[in-house]
N, C-alpha and C positions, 0 to 999 in steps of 0.2 A: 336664749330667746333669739329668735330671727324673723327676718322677712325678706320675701320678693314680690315686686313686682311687672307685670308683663304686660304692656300695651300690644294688642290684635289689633291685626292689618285693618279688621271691619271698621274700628273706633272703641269698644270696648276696653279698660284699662280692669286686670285680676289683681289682686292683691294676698297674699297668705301671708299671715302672721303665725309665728308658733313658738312653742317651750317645749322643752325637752324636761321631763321631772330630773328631779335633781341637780345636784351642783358642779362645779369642776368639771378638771377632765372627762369625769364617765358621762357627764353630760353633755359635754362639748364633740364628744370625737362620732358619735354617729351626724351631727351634724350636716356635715357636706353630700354624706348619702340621701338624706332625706331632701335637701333643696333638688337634689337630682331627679329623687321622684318627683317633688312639687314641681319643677321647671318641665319635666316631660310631658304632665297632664297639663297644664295651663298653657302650653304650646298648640296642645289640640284642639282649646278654643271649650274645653269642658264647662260648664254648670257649677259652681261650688260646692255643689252636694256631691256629685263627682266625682270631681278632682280630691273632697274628703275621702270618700270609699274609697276609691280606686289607690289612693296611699297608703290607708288604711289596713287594704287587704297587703300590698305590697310587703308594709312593714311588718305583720304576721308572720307571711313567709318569709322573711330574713332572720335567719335560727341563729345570725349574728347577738341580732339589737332585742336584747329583750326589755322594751320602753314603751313608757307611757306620752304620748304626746298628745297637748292639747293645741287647736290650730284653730283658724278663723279665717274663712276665704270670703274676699266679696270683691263681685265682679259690678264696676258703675256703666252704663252707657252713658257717655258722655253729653250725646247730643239729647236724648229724654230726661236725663238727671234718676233712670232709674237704678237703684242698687239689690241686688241680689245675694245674701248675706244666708251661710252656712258655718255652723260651727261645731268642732269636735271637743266640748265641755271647756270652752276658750272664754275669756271675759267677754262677753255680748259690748258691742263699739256704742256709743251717744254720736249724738249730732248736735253741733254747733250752730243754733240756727243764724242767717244773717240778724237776724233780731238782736242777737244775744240769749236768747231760749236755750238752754240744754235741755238735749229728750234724750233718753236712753231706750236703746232698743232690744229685746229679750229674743234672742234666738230660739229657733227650736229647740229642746235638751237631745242632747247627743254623746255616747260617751269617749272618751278620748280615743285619739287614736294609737293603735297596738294591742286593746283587750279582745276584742269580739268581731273574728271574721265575717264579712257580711254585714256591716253596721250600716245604715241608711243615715244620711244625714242630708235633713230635709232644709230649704230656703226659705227664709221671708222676705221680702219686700217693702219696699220704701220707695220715695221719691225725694232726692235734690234739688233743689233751687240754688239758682246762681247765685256764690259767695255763701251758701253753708259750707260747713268742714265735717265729715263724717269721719273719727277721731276712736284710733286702735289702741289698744291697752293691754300690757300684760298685769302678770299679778306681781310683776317688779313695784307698778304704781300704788296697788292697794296695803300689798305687804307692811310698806311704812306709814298708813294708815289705821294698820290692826291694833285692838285693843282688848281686852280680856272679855270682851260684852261682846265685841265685833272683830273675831281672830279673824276673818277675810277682810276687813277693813271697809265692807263695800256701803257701808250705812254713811262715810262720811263725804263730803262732799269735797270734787277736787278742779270744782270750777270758780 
């Protein structure tokens, strides 16, 4: 698992989070390649859906890595509170509201990135208010939740 994030000159602040399938070394060592793609496409100021393709295809073509990655991009504007959230079959993020409210929010389905060149991976939208937390997760957090009824873990509650 990893993340970057990239604050734009405009105000805008990108974020990707991702997993690489599997464990250890063989899933550690394409690592460094892949932020390289993520950090070139978030550098241009892309769209989340984007910056998913456009890795997407990347990693395809690299007859290296033959890997399944799931990722989660989402771009906030700071000064509207609005978030723009795409993801490549990544755990969809909740919001924290100032209230104390957890909402969780359901991405479009998308499938990871590395199966199917040409993948579209479509945004939704939200709005932040000042002192929400809009709150990334891999499935490091559910896994120690899974249960023989709920092997993804995601039926329990981890607020």
């Amino acid at each position: 698992d990893f993340f970057e994030v990239f604050q734009h000159r405009e105000g805008p602040v990108t974020t990707v989070m991702a997993d690489v399938a599997g464990n250890g070394p063989r899933a550690a060592v394409p690592v460094s390649d892949l932020r390289w793609a993520f950090r070139q496409r978030l550098a241009r100021g892309e769209a989340p859906g984007q910056v998913l393709a456009a890795v997407n295809d990347w990693l395809i073509g690299q007859s290296v890595h033959e890997l399944l990655v799931t990722a989660l991009c989402v771009r906030v504007d700071v000064t509207t509170g609005v978030a723009e959230i795409a993801s490549a079959g990544h755990l969809g993020p909740f919001i924290k509201r100032k209230s104390g409210a957890a909402e969780t929010l359901t991405p479009a389905p998308a499938l990871p990135l590395g199966i199917l060149e040409g993948e579209e991976y479509t945004s939704i939208r939200t709005v932040l208010s000042l002192q929400d937390a809009l709150v990334l997760a891999t499935d490091g957090v559910t896994d120690r939740l899974a249960t023989t009824s709920d092997p993804l873990g995601d039926r329990k509650s981890v607020v």
